[in-house]
N, C-alpha and C positions, 0 to 999 in steps of 0.2 A: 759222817755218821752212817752206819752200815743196819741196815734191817735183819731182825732174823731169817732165817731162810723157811718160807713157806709154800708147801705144797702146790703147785699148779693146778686150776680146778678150770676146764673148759667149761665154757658158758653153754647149754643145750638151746636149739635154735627154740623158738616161741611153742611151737606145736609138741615137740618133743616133749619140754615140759611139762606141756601141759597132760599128757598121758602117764606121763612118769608117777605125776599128783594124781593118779585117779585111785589110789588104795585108798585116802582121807576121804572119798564120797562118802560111804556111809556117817561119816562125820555132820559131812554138809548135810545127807539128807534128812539127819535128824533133827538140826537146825528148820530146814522146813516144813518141816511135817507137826513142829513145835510152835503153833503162831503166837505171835508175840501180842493179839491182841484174842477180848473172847470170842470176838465174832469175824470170820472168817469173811476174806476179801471175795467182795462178787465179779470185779471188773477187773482185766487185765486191759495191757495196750502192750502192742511191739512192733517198733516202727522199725523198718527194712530199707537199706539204700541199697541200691545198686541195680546191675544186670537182670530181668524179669528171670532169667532161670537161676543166679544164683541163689534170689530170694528166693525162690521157691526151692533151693534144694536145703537151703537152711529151713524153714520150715515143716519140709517132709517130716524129719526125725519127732516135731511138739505133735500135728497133728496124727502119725501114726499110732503114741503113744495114746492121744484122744480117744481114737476109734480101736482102740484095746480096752476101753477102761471098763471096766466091774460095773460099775453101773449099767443098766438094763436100758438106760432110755439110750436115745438118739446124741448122736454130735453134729449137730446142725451147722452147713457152711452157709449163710447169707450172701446172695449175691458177687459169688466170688469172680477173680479175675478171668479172663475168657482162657489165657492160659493155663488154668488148673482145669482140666478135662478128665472124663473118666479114665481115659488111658494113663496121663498123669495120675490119679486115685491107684491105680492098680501098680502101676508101674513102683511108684513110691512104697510100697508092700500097705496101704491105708485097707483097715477090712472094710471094705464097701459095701455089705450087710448090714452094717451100723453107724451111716453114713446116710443123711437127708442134704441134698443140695436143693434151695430154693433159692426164686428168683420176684421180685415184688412184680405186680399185675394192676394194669390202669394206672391209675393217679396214686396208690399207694407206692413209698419212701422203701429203701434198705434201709432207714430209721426205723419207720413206723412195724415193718418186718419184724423186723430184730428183735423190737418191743414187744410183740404178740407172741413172738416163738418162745421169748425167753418168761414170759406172765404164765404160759399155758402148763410151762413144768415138764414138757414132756424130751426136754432137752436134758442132758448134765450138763451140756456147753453149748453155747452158740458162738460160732466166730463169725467177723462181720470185718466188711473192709470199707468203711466208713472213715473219709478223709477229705476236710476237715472237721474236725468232733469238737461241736462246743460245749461249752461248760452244761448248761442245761440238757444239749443231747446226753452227752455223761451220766448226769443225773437220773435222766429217766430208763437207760440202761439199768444202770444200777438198783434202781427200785423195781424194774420188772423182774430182774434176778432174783431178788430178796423176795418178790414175789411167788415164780416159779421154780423157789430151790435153784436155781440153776446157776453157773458162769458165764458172763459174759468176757469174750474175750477178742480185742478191735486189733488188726492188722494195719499199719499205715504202710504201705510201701511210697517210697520216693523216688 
């Protein structure tokens, strides 16, 4: 039994691909910008394996766009890792005018931090590197957001 004869199509390696699909963004991003519930999510997570500077070069690209954003307040990092320094801030092109790095003092938590930064409103986002995050820490992230207008959004690197 003989096949008809069909065109040869080379398979594009994974990365290739995936630039080739970037004319349907505008697709995607209207899908996002459409939330599928009425009230919009307060709490992100993104957990990060690998090499301390790969994760952070995968990151550069979220937080730059953070510290662009229209909003007038702050993008607040929590307690970040010793390896994000202002030289990394700059270097990553992050505007560092719009940009608050704090760090907790005394017996206060990067919990309890996070919690206050994100109640006060004076954030659009707070990202926090809080790992392991349990369920109730969860929760009260997410109520200080709803709180403070603001996003919370938890980094876990591995």
């Amino acid at each position: 039994m003989q096949f008809p004869h069909t065109p040869q199509h080379t398979q594009l390696p994974l990365f290739e691909a995936f630039m080739m699909a970037q004319p349907l963004a505008p697709i995607l991003k209207e899908s996002v910008e459409a939330p599928w519930s009425a009230e919009p999510e307060t709490f992100s997570e993104l957990s990060l394996r690998g090499a301390a500077g790969n994760c952070l070069n995968l990151l550069a690209p979220i937080l730059r766009e953070l510290s662009e954003e229209q909003d007038a307040r702050w993008l607040t990092l929590i307690a970040p890792p010793s390896s994000l320094t202002q030289t990394w801030l700059r270097d990553a092109g992050l505007n560092r005018e719009r940009i608050l790095l704090l760090q907790p003092r005394g017996t206060q938590s990067a919990q309890q931090l996070t919690c206050e930064a994100l109640r006060l409103g004076r954030s659009h986002t707070v990202v926090s590197w809080l790992n392991p995050l349990s369920t109730t820490a969860r929760q009260q992230l997410i109520s200080a957001a709803r709180d403070g207008d603001a996003q919370s959004l938890n980094i876990r690197l591995g």
